[in-house]
matplotlib code that plots the C-alpha trace (Angstrom):
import matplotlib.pyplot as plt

x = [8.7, 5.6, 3.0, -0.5, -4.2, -6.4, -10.2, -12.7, -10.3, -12.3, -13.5, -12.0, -9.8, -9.2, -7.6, -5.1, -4.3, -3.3, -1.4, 0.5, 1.0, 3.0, 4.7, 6.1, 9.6, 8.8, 5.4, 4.1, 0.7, -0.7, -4.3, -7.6, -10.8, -14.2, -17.7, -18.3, -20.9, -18.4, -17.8, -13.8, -13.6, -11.3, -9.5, -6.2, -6.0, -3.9, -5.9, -7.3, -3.2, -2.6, -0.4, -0.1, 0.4, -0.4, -2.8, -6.5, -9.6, -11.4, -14.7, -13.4, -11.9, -9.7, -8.6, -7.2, -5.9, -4.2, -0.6, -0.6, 0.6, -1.9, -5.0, -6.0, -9.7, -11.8, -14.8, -17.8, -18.9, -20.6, -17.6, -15.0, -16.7, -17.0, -12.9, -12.6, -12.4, -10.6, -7.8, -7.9, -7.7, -5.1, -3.0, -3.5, -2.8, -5.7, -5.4, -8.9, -10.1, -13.7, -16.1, -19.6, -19.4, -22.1, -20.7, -21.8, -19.8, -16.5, -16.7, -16.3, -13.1, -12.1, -12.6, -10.6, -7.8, -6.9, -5.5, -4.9, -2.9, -5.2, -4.9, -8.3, -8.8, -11.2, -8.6, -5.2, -4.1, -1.1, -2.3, -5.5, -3.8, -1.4, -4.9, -6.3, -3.4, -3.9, -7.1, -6.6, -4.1, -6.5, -9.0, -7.5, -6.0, -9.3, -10.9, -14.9, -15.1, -16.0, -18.9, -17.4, -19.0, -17.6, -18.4, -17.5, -17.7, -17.8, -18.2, -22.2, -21.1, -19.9, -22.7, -22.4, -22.7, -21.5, -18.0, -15.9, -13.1, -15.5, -16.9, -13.2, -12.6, -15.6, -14.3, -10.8, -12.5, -15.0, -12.0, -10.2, -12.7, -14.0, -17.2, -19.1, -20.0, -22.5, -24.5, -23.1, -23.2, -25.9, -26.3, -29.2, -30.9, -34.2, -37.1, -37.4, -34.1, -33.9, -30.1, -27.2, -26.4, -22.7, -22.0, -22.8, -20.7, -22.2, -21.8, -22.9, -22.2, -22.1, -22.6, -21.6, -20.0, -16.4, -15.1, -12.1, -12.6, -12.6, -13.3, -13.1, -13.4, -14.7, -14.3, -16.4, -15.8, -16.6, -14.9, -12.8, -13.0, -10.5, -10.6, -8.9, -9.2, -7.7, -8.3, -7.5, -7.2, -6.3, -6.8, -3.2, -2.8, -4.9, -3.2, 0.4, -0.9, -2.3, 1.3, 3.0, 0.3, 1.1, 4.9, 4.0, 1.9, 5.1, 6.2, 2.9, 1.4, -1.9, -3.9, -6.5, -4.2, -5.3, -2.9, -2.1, -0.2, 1.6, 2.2, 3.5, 1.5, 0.3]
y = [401.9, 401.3, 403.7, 401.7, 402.6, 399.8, 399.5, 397.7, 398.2, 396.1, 393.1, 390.0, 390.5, 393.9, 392.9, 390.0, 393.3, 395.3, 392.6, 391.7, 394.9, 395.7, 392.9, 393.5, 394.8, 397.3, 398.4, 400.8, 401.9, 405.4, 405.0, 402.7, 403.2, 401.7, 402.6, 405.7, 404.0, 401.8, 400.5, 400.7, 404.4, 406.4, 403.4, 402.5, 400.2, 398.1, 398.0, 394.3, 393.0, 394.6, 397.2, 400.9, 401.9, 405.8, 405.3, 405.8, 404.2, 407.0, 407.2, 409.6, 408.6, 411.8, 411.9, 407.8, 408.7, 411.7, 410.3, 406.8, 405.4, 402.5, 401.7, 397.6, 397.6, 394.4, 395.7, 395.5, 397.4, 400.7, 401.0, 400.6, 403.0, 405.6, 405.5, 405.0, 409.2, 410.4, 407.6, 409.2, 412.9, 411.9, 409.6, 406.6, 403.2, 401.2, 397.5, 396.1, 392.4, 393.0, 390.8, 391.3, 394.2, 394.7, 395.2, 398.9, 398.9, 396.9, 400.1, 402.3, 400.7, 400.4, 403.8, 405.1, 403.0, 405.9, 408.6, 405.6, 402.0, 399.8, 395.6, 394.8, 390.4, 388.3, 386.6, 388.0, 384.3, 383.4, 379.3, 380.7, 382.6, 379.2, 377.5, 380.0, 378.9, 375.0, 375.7, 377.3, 374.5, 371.7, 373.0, 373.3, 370.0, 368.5, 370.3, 370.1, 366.3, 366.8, 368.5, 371.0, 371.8, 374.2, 374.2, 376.7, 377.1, 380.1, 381.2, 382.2, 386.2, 386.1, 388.1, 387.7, 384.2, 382.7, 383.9, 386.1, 383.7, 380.9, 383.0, 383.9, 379.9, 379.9, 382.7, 381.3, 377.8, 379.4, 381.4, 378.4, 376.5, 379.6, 379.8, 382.9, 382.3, 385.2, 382.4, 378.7, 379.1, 377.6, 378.9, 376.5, 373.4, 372.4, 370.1, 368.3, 369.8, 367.4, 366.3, 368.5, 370.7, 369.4, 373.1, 374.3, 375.4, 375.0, 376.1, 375.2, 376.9, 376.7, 378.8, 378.0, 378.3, 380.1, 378.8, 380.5, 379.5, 376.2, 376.0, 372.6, 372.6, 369.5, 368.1, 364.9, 362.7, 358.9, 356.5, 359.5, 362.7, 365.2, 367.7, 370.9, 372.2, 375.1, 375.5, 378.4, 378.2, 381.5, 384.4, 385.4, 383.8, 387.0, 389.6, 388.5, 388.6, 392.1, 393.4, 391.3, 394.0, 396.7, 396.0, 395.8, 399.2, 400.6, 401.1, 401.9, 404.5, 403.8, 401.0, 398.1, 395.1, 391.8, 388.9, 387.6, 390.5, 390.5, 387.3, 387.2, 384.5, 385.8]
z = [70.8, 69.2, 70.5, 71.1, 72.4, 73.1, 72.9, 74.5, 77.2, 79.9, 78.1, 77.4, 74.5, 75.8, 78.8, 76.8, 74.6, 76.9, 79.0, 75.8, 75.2, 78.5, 78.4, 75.0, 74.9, 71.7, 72.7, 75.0, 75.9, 75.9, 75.6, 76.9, 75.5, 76.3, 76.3, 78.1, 80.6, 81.4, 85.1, 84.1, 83.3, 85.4, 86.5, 85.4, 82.7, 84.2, 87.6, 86.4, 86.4, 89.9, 88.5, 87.7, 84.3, 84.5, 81.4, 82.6, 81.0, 78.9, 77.2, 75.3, 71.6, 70.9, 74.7, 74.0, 70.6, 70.8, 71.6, 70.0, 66.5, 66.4, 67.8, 68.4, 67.9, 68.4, 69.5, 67.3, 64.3, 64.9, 67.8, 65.7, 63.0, 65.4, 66.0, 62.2, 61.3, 64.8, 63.8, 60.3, 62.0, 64.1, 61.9, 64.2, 62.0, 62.9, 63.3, 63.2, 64.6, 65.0, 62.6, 62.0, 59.3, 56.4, 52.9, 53.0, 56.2, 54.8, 52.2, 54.8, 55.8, 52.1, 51.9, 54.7, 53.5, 51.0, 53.5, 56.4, 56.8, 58.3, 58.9, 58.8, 59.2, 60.8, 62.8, 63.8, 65.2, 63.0, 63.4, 62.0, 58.7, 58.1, 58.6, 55.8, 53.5, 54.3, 52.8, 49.4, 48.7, 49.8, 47.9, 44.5, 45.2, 45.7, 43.2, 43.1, 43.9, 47.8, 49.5, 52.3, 55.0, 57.9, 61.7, 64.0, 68.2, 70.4, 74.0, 74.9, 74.4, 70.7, 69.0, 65.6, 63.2, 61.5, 62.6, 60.9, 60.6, 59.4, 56.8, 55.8, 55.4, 53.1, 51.3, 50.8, 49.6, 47.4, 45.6, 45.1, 43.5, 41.4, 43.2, 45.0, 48.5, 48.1, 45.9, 47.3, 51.2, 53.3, 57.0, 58.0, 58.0, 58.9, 57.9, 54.7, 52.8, 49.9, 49.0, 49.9, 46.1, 45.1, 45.0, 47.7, 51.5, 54.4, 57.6, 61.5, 64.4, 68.2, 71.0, 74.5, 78.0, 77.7, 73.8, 73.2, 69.1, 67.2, 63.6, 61.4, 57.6, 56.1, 52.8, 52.7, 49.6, 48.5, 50.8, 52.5, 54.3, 55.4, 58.2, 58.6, 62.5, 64.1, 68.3, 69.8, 73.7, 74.5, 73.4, 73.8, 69.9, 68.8, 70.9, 69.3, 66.0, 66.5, 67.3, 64.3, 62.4, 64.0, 63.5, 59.5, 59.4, 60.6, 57.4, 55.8, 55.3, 53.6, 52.1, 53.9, 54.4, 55.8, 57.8, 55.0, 53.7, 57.4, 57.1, 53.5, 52.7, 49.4]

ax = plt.figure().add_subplot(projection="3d")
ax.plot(x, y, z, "-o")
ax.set_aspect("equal")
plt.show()
């Protein structure tokens, strides 16, 4: 049985996670963490279900790590970097979902990667990596012959934008076409713009009432256009994936791995 702490144990991706997580027959929780001014502290982390679990909400990271093999973190960056050295103290193979990182803090990650096994990707969803792989191919196959522009929708909480998964599809087109997204993408448009640069990826996004996640990649040629969508509508897509991950780092010992590695998709 895999041995698994959640964080972020009372929001919305937090909850799915630990649901899945009870439900799975190879998984079994020993910790919940969440902020410690949270209303769910002290409660059991299974209170929101109806049922007992015996695992109480903590505040406290050692107190949720100190019996589990993995932690399932999709919280938000300085969160997540906070677990990042009592995971490393305590062994705890960290499998990471939240987005919004700087370079200097993807570094961080990088570097703990060296004494930890960590799966660190912007979305767990296994649609979403196939999606990823849909990409690369349609993109070579298309070559530089179609502008691409990507649009992505979220729920009115999501914090961050562009989203980590849409910046991932940039990343996977810009590879593919042997450009740098550092230097081709475009995250807004306004006023007199002049023509769109053949070159270049751009990218709109939405924010709004409960979006679980939709992303569309559009490559927009003469006489033509072809759309790549993905749609989550549950969250439940990301929870699974997380537990394919943790299945992988089982026999890992260091190293920063993303789903594609899971996956095999390399």
């Amino acid at each position: 049985m895999m041995k698994i702490a959640i964080a972020g144990a009372s929001g919305r991706m937090g909850r799915m996670l630990i649901e899945t997580v009870l439900t799975a027959n190879d998984a079994k929780l020993v910790g919940a963490l969440d902020r410690p001014n949270s209303s769910a502290i002290g409660e059991d982390a299974g209170a929101f279900l109806g049922q007992k679990t015996g695992i109480t909400v903590t505040g406290d990271v050692d107190v949720a790590l100190r019996q589990a093999e993995f932690l399932i973190d999709f919280t938000r960056p300085d969160g997540t970097l906070t677990h990042l050295p009592v995971a490393e103290k305590y062994g705890v193979k960290m499998i990471i979902g939240t987005t919004g990182f700087s370079e200097k803090q993807k570094e961080r990650l990088q570097e703990t990667g060296k004494n930890l096994a960590l799966v660190f990707a912007p979305n767990m969803s296994i649609g979403v990596n196939a999606t990823f792989k849909l990409l690369e191919v349609a993109a070579k196959i298309l070559n530089n012959s179609y502008d691409i522009e990507i649009v992505e929708a979220h729920h009115r909480h999501k914090v961050d934008a562009p989203s980590g998964t849409a910046l991932h599809m940039g990343e996977v087109v810009a590879n593919a076409l042997g450009r740098d997204l550092k230097t081709c993408a475009v995250y807004s448009r306004e006023g007199i713009t002049g023509e769109r640069a053949s070159s270049t990826i751009g990218f709109s996004t939405i924010r709004g009432g409960d979006i679980i996640g939709d992303h569309t990649v559009l490559f927009a040629g003469l006489g033509e256009r072809i759309e790549i969508t993905h749609k989550s509508s549950s969250r439940l897509s990301y929870a699974q994936g997380s537990l394919y991950a943790a299945r992988f780092l089982a026999t890992r010992s260091v190293g920063v791995f993303d789903m594609q590695d899971v996956l095999g998709l390399r």
